[in-house]
C-alpha positions as CSV (number, residue, x, y, z in Angstrom):
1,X,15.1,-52.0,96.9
2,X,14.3,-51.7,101.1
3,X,11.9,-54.5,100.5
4,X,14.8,-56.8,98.9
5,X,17.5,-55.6,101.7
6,X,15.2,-56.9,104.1
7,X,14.6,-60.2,102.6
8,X,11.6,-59.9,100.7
9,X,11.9,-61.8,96.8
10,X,10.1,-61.2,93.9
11,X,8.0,-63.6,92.0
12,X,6.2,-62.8,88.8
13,X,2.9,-65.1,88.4
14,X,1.7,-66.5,85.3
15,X,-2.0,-65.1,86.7
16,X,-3.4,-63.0,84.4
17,X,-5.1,-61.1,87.0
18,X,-3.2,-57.5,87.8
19,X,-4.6,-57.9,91.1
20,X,-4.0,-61.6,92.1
21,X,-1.1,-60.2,94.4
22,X,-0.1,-62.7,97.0
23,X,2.7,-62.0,100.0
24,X,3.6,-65.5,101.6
25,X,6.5,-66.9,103.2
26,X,8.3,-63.8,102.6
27,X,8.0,-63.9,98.7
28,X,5.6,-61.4,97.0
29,X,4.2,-63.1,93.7
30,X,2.9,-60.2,91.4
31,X,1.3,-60.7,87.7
32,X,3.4,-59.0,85.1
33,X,1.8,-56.2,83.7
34,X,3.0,-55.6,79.4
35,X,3.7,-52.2,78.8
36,X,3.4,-50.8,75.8
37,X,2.6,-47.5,73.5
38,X,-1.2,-47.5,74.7
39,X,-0.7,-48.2,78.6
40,X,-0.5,-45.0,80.5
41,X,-3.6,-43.9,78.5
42,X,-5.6,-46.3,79.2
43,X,-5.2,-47.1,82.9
44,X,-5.3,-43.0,83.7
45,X,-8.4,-43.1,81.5
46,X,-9.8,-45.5,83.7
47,X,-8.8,-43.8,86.5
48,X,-10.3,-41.3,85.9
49,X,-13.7,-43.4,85.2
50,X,-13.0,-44.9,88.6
51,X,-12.8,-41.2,90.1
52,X,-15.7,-39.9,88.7
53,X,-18.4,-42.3,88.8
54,X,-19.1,-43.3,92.2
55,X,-20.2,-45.7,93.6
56,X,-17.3,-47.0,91.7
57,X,-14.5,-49.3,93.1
58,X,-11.1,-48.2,92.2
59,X,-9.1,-51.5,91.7
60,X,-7.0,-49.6,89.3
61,X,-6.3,-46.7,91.0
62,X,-5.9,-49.2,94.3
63,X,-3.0,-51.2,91.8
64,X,-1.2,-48.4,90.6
65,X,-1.2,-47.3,94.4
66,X,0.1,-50.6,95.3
67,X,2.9,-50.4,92.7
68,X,3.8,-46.6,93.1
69,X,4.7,-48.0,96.6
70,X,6.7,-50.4,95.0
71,X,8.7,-48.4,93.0
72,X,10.4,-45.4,94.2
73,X,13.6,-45.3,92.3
74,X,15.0,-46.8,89.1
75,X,16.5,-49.4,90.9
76,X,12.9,-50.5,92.0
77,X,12.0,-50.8,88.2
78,X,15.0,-53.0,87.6
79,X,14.3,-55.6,90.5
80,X,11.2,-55.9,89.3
81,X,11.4,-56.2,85.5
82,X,14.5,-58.5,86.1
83,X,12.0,-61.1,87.2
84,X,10.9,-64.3,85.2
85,X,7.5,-65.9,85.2
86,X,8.5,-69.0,87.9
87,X,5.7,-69.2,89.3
88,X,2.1,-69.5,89.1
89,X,0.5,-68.6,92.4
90,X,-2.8,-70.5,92.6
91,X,-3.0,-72.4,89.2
92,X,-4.5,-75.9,89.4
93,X,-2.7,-78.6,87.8
């Protein structure tokens, strides 16, 4: 919500990639992450892998970081599940 107030607009890729975020020009692109049944459990299940076997990088932990940023308040969520796949980022044609 601050982040929209001060200009900033959302973008969701078509990438894949949960972690092909991109910030340019004043638009943050982020790949849409599917929720379903299964999702908590298996990203804190890898978090915990990520915790506990070092050297280990934490890309997940580092994303859910990221979004936990992001969202603060259920106003956050909507902004950002409101958005449409526009744009792809860094797809070739």
């Amino acid at each position: 919500t601050k982040l929209k107030e001060c200009g900033v607009k959302f973008v969701a890729s078509t990438r894949e990639n949960l972690f092909d975020v991109k910030f340019k020009n004043g638009v943050l692109t982020i790949p849409k992450l599917e929720v379903t049944v299964h999702t908590k459990s298996l990203f804190l299940n890898i978090m915990v892998f990520e915790e506990w076997h070092q050297p280990c990088d934490s890309y997940i932990s580092d994303y859910f970081a990221f979004m936990s940023s992001l969202i603060k308040t259920p106003e956050d969520v909507v902004i950002l599940a409101q958005k449409k796949k526009t744009r792809d980022s860094g797809s070739r044609p």
